[in-house]
Backbone and ligand atoms as CSV (ligand in chain L), in Angstrom:
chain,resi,resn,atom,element,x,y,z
A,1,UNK,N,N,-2.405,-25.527,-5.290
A,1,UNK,CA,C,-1.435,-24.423,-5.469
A,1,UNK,C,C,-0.869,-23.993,-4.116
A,2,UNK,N,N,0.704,-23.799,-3.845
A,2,UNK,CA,C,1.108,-23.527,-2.629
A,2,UNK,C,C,0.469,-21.765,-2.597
A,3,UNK,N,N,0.272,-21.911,-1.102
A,3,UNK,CA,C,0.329,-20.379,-0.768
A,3,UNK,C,C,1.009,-20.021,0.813
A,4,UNK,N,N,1.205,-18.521,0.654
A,4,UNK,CA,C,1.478,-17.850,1.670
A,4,UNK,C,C,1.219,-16.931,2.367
A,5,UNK,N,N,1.224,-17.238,3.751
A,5,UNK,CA,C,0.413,-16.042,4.357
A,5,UNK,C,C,0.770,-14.448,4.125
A,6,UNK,N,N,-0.363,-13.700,4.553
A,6,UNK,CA,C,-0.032,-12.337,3.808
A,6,UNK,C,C,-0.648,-11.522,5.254
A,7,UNK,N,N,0.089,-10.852,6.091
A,7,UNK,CA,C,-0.514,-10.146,7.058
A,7,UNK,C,C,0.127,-8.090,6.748
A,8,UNK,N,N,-0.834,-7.438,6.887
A,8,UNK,CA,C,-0.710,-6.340,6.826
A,8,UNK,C,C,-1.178,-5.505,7.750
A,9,UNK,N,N,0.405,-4.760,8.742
A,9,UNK,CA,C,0.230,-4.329,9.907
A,9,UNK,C,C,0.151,-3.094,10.211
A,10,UNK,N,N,-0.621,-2.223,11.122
A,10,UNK,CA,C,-0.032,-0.523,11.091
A,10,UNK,C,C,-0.314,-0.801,12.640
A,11,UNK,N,N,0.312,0.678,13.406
A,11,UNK,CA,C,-0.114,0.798,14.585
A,11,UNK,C,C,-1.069,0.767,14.968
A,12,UNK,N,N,-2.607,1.059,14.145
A,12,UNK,CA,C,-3.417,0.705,15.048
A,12,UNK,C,C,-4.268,-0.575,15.292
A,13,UNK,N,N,-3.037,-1.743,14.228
A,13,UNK,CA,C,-3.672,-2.976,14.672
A,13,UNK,C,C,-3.503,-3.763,13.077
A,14,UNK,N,N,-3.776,-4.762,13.233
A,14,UNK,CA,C,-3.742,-5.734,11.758
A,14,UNK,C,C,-4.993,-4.788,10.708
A,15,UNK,N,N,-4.679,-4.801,9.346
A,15,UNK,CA,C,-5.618,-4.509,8.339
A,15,UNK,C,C,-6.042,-5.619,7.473
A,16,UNK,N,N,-5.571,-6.571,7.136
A,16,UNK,CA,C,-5.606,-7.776,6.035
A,16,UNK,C,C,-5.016,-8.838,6.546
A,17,UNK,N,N,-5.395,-9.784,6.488
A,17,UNK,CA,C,-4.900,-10.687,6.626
A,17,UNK,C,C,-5.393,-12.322,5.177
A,18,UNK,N,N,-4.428,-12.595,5.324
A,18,UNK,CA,C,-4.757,-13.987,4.157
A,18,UNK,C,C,-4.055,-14.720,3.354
A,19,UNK,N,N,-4.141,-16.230,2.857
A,19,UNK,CA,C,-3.321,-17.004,2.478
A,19,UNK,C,C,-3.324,-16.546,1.115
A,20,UNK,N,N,-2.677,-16.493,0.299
A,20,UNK,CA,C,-2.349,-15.934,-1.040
A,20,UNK,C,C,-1.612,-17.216,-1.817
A,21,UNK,N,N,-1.404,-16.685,-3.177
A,21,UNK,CA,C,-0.628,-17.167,-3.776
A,21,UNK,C,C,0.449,-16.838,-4.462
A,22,UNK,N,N,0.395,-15.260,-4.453
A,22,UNK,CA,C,1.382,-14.342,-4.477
A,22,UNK,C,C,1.220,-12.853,-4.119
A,23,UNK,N,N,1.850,-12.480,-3.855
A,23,UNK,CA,C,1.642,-10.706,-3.458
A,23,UNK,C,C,3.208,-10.034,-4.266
A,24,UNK,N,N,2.332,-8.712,-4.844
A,24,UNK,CA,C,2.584,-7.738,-5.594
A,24,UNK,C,C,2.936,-6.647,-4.841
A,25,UNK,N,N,4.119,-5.939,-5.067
A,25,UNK,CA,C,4.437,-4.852,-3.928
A,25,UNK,C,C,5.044,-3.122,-5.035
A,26,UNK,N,N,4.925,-2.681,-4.617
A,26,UNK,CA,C,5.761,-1.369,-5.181
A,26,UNK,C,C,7.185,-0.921,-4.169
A,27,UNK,N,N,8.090,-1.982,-4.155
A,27,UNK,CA,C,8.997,-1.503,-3.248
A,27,UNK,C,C,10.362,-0.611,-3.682
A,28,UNK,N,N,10.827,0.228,-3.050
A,28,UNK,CA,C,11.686,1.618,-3.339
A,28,UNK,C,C,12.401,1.266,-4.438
A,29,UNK,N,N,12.978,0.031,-5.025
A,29,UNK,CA,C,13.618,-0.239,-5.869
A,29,UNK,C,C,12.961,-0.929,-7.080
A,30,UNK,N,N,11.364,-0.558,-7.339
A,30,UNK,CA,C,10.473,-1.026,-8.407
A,30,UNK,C,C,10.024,-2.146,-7.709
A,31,UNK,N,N,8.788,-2.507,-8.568
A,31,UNK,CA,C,7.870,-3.681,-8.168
A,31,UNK,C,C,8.605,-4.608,-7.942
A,32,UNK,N,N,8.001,-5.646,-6.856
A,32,UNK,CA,C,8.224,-7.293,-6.468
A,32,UNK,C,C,7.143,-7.897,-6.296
A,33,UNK,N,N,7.408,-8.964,-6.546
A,33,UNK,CA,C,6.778,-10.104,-6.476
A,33,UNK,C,C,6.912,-11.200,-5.489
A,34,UNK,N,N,6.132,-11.360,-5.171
A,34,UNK,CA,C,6.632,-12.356,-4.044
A,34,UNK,C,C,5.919,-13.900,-3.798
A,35,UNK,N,N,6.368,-15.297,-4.134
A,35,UNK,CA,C,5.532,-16.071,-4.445
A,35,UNK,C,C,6.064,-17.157,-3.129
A,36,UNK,N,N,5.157,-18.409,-2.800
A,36,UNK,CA,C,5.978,-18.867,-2.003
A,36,UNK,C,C,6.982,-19.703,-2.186
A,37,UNK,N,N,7.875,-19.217,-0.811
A,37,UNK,CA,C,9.595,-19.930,-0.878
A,37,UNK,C,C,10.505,-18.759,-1.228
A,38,UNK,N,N,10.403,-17.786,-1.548
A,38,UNK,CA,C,10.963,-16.556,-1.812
A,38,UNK,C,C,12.074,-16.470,-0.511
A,39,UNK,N,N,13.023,-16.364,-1.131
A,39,UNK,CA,C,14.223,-15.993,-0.079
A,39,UNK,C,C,13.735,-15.112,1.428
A,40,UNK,N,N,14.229,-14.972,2.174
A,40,UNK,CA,C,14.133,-14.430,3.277
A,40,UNK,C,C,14.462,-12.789,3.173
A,41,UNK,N,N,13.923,-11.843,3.196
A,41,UNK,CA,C,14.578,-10.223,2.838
A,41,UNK,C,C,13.096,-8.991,3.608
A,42,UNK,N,N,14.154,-7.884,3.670
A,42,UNK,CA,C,13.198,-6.683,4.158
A,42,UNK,C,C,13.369,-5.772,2.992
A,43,UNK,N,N,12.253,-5.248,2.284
A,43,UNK,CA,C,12.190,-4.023,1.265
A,43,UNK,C,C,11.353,-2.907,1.797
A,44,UNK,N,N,12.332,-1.704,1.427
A,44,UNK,CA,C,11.139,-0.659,1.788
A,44,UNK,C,C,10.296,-0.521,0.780
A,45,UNK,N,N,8.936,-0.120,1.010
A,45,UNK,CA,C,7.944,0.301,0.123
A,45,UNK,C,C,7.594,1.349,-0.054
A,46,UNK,N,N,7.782,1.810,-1.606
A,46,UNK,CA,C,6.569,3.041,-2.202
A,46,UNK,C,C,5.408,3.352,-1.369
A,47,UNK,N,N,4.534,4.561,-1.792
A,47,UNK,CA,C,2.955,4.333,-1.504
A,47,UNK,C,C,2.685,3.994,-2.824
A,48,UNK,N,N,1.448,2.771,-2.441
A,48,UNK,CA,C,1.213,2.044,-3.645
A,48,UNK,C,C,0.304,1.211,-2.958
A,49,UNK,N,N,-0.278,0.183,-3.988
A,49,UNK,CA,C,-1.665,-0.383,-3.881
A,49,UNK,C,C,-0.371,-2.161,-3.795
A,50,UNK,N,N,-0.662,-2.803,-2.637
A,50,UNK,CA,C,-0.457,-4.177,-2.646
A,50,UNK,C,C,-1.464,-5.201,-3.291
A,51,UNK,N,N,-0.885,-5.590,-4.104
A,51,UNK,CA,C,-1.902,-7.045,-5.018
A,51,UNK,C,C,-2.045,-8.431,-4.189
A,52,UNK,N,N,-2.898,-8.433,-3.894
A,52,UNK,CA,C,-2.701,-10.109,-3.280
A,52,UNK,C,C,-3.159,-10.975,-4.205
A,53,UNK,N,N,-2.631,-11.717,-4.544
A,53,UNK,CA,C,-3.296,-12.802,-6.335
A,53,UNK,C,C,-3.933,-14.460,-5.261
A,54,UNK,N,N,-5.116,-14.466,-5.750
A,54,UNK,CA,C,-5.599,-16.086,-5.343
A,54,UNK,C,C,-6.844,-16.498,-5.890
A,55,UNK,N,N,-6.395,-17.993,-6.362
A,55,UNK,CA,C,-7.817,-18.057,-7.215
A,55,UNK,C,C,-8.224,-17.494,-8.414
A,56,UNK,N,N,-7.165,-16.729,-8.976
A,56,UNK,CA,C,-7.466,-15.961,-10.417
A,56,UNK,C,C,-7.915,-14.652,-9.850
A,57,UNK,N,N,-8.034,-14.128,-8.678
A,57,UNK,CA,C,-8.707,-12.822,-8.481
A,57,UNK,C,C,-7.149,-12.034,-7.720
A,58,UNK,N,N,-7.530,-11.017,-7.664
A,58,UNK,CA,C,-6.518,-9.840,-7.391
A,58,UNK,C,C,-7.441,-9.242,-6.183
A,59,UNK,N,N,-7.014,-8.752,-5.053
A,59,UNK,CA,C,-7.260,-8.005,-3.865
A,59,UNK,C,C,-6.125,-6.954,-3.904
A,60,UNK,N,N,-6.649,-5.653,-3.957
A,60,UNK,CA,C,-5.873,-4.505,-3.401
A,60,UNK,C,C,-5.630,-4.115,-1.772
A,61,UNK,N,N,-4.620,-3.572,-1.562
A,61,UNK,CA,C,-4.793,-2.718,0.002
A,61,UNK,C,C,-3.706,-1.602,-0.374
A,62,UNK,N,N,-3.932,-0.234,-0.015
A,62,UNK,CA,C,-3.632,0.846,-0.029
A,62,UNK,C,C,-2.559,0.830,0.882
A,63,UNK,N,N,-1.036,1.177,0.673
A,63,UNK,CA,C,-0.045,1.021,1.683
A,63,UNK,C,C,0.665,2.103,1.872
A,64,UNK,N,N,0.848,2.803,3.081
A,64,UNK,CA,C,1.326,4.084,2.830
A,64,UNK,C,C,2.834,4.083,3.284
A,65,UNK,N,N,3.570,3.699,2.416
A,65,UNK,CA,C,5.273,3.284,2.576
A,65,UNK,C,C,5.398,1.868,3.532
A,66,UNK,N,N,6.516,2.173,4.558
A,66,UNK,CA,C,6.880,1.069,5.343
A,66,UNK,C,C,7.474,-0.079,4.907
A,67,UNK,N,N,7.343,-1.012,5.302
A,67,UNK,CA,C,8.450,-2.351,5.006
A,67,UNK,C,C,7.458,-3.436,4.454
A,68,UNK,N,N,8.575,-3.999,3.669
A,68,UNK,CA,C,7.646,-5.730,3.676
A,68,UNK,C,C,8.892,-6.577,4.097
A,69,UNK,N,N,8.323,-7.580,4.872
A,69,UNK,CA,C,9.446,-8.567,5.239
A,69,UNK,C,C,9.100,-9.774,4.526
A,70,UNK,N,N,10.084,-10.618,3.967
A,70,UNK,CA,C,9.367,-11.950,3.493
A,70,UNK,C,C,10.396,-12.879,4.855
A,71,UNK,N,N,9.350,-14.295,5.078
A,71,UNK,CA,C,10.153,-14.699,5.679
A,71,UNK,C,C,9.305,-16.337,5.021
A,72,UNK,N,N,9.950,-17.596,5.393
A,72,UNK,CA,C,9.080,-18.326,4.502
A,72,UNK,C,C,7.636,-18.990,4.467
A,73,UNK,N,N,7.392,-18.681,3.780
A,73,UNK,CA,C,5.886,-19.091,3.521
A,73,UNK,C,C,5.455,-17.886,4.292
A,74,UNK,N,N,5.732,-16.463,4.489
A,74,UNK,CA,C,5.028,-15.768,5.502
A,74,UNK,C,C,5.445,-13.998,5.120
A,75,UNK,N,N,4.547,-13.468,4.311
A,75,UNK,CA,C,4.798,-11.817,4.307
A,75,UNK,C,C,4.299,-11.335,5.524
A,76,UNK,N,N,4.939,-10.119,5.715
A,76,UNK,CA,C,4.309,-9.397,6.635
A,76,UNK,C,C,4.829,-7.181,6.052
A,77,UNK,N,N,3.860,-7.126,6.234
A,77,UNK,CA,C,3.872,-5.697,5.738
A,77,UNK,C,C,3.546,-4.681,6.986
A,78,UNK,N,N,4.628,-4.263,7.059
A,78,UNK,CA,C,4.579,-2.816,8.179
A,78,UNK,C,C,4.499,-1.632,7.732
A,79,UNK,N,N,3.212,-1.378,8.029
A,79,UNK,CA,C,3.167,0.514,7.374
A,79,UNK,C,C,2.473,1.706,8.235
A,80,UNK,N,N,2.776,2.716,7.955
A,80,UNK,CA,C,1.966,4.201,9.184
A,80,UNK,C,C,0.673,3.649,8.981
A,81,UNK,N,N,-0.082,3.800,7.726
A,81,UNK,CA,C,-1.190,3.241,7.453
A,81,UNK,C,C,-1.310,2.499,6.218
A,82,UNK,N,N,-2.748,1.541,6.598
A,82,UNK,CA,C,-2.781,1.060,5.443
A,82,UNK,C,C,-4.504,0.717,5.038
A,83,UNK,N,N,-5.133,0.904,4.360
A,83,UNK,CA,C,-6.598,0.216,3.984
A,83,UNK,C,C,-7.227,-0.450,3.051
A,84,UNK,N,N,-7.517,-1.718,3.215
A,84,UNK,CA,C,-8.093,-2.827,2.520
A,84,UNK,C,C,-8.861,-2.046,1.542
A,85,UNK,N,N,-9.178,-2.187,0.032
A,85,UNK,CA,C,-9.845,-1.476,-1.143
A,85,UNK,C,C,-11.575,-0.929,-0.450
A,86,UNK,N,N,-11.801,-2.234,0.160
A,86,UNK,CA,C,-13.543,-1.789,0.798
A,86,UNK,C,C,-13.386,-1.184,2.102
A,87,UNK,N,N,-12.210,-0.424,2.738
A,87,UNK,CA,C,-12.386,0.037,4.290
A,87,UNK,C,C,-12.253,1.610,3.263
A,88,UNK,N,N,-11.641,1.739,2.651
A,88,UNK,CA,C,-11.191,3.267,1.695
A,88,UNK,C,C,-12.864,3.730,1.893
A,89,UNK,N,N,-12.623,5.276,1.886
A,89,UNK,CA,C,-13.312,6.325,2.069
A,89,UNK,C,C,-13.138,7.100,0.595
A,90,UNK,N,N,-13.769,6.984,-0.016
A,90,UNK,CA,C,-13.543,7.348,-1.588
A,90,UNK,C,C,-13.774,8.759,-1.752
A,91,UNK,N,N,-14.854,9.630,-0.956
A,91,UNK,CA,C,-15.305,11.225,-1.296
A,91,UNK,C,C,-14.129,11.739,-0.121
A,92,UNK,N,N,-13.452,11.198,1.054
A,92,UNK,CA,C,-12.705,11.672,1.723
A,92,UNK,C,C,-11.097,11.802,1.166
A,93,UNK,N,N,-10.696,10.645,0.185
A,93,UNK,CA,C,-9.732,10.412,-0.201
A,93,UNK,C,C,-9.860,11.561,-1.701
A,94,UNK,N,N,-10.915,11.762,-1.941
A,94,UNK,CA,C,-10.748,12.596,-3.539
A,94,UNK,C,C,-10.968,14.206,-2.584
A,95,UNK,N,N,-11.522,14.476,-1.582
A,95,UNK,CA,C,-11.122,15.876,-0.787
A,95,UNK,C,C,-9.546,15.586,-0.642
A,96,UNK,N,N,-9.457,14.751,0.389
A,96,UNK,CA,C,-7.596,14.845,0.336
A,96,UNK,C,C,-6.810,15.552,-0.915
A,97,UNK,N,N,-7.562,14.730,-1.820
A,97,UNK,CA,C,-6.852,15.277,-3.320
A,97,UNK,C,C,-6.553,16.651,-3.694
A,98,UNK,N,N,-7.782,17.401,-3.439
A,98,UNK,CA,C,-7.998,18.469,-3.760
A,98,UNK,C,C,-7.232,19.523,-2.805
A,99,UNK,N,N,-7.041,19.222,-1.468
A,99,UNK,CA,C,-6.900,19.846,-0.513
A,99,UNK,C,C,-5.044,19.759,-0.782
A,100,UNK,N,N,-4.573,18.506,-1.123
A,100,UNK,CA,C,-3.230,18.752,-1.157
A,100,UNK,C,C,-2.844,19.497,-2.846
A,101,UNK,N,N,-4.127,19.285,-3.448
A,101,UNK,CA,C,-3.073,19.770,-5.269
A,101,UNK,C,C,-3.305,21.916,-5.114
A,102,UNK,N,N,-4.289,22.070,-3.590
A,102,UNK,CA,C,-4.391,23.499,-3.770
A,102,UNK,C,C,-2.938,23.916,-2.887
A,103,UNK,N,N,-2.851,22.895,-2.161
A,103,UNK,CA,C,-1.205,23.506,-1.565
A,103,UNK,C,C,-0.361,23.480,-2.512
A,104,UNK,N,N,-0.314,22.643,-2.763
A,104,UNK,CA,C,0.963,22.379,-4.390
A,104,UNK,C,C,1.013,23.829,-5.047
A,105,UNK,N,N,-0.365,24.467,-5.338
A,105,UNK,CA,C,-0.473,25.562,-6.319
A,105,UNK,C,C,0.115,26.863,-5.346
A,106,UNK,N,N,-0.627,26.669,-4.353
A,106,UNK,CA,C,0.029,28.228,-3.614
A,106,UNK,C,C,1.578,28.022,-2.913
A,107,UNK,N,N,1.887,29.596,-2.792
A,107,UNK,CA,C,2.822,29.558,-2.121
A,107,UNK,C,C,3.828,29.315,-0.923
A,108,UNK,N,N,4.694,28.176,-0.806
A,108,UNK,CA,C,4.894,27.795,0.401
A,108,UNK,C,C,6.720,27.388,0.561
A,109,UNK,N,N,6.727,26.972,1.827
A,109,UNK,CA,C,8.471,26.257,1.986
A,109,UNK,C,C,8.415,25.023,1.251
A,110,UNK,N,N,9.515,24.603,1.392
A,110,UNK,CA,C,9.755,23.514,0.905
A,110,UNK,C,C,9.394,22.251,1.667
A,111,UNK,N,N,9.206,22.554,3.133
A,111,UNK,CA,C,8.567,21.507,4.102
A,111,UNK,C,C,7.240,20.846,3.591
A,112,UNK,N,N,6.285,22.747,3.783
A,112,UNK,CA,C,4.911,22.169,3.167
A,112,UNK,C,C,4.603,21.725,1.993
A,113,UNK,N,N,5.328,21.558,1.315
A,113,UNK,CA,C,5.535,21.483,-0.261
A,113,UNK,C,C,6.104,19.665,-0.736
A,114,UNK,N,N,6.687,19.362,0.445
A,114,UNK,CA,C,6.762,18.086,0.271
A,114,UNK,C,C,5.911,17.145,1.172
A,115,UNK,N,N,5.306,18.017,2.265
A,115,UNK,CA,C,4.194,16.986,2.660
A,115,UNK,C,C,3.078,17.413,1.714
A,116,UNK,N,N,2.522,18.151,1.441
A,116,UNK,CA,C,1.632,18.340,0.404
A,116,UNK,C,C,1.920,17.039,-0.864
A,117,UNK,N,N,2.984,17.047,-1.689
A,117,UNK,CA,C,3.195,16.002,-2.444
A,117,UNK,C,C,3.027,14.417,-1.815
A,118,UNK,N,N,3.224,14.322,-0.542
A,118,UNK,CA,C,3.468,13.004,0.165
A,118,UNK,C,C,1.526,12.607,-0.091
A,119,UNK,N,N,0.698,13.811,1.126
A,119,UNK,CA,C,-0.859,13.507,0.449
A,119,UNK,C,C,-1.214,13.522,-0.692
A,120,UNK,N,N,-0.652,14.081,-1.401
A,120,UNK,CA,C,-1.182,13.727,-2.841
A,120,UNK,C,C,-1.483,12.481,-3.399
A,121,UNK,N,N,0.186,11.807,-2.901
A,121,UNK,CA,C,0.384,10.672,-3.335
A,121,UNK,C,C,-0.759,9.185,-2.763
A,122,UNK,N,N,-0.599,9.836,-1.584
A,122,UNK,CA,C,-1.688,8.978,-0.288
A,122,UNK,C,C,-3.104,8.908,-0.870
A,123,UNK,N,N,-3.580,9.858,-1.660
A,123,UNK,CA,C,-4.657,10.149,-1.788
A,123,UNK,C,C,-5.155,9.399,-2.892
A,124,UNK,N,N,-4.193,9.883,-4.274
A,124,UNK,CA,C,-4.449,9.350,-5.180
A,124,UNK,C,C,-4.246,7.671,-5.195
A,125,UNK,N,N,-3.507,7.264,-4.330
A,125,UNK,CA,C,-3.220,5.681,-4.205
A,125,UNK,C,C,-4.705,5.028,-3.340
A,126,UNK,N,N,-5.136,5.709,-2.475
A,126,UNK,CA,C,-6.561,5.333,-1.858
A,126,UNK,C,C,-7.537,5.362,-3.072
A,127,UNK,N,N,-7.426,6.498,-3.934
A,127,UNK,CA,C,-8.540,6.390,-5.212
A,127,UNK,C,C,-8.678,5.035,-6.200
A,128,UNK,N,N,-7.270,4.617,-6.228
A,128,UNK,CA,C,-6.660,4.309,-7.425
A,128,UNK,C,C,-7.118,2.449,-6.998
A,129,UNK,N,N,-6.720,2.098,-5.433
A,129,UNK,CA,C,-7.057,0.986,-5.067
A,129,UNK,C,C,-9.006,0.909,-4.636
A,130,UNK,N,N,-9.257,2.008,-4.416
A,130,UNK,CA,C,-10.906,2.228,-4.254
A,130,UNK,C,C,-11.479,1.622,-5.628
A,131,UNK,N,N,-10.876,1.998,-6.442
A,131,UNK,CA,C,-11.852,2.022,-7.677
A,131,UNK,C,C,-11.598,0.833,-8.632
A,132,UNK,N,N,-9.955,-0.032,-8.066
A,132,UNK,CA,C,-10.323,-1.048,-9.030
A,132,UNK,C,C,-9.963,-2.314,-7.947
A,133,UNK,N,N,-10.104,-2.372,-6.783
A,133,UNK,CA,C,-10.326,-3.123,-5.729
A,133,UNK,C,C,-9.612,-4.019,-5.715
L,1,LIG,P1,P,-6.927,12.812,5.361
L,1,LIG,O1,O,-6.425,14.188,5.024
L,1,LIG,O2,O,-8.211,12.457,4.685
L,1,LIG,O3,O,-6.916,12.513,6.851
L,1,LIG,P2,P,-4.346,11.530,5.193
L,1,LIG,O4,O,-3.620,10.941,4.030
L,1,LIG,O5,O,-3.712,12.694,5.834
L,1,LIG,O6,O,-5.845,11.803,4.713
L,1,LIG,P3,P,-3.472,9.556,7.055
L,1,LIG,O7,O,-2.760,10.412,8.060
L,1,LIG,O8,O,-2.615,8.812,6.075
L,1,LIG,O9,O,-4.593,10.401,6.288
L,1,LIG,O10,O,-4.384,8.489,7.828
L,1,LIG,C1,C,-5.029,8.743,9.079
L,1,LIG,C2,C,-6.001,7.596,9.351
L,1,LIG,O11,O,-7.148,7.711,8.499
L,1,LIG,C3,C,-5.431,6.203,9.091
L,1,LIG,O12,O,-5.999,5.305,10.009
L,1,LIG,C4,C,-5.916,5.879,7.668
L,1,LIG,O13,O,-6.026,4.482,7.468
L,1,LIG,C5,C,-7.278,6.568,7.657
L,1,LIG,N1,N,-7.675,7.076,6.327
L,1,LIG,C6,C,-7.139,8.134,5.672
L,1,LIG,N2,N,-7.792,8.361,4.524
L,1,LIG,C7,C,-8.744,7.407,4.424
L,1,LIG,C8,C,-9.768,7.096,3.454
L,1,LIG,N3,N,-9.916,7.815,2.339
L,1,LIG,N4,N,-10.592,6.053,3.706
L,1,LIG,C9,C,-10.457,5.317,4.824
L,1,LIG,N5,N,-9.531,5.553,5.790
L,1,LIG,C10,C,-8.676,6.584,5.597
């Protein structure tokens, strides 16, 4: 089965790396797919859980927006952060939770009110790839 490399980058250094056979994305304009030979393109990404498919198994990594570039035979994913399903902090990521749905409830601007929603989102996407890996 052809595959393609799959590297996933943030500033503080590579998170994943690996030959795949396809990768699954949540990018701004709904899910993609990406198999190899896929045209050459940059998509921005959702926060969302990246699928890496190989071998019949599925690998998650937690992506917090940023880009995917395809180029051939070669993804590469640029994001603020990002963490492989087993680097996730599962009791830190379900505090996050809590800590952003009590801002949501009280009273605030509209600033804090949309970073509050942004962790939410961060949070629940760390749970969501924690728990089904
Ligand atoms: P928190 O409030 O728990 O810090 P956050 O969403 O504000 O969550 P970020 O600013 O997105 O955190 O990330 C800061 C750093 O901490 C990044 O390196 C990120 O990969 C890491 N990180 C954040 N949450 C977790 C987690 N639950 N498990 C493992 N690493 C995490």
């Amino acid at each position: 089965m052809k595959t393609l490399k799959v590297s996933v980058v943030t500033p503080d250094g590579p998170v994943y790396e690996s030959d795949v056979e396809m990768v699954v994305a949540r990018a701004q304009s709904g899910e993609l797919g990406v198999l190899p030979g896929h045209i050459p393109m940059v998509a921005p990404l959702q926060i969302g859980g990246v699928r890496m498919k190989k071998d019949g198994k599925t690998e998650q990594v937690a992506v917090n927006g940023g880009f995917l570039e395809v180029r051939p035979d070669k993804v590469t994913i640029l994001a603020q952060t990002a963490e492989a399903a087993e680097q996730i902090d599962l009791t830190r990521a379900e505090e996050a939770k809590k800590r952003a749905e009590q801002r949501l409830q009280s009273k605030q601007d509209d600033v804090d009110y949309r970073r509050a929603e942004l962790a939410l989102q961060r949070a629940i996407n760390r749970i969501n790839v924690a728990k089904r890996g």
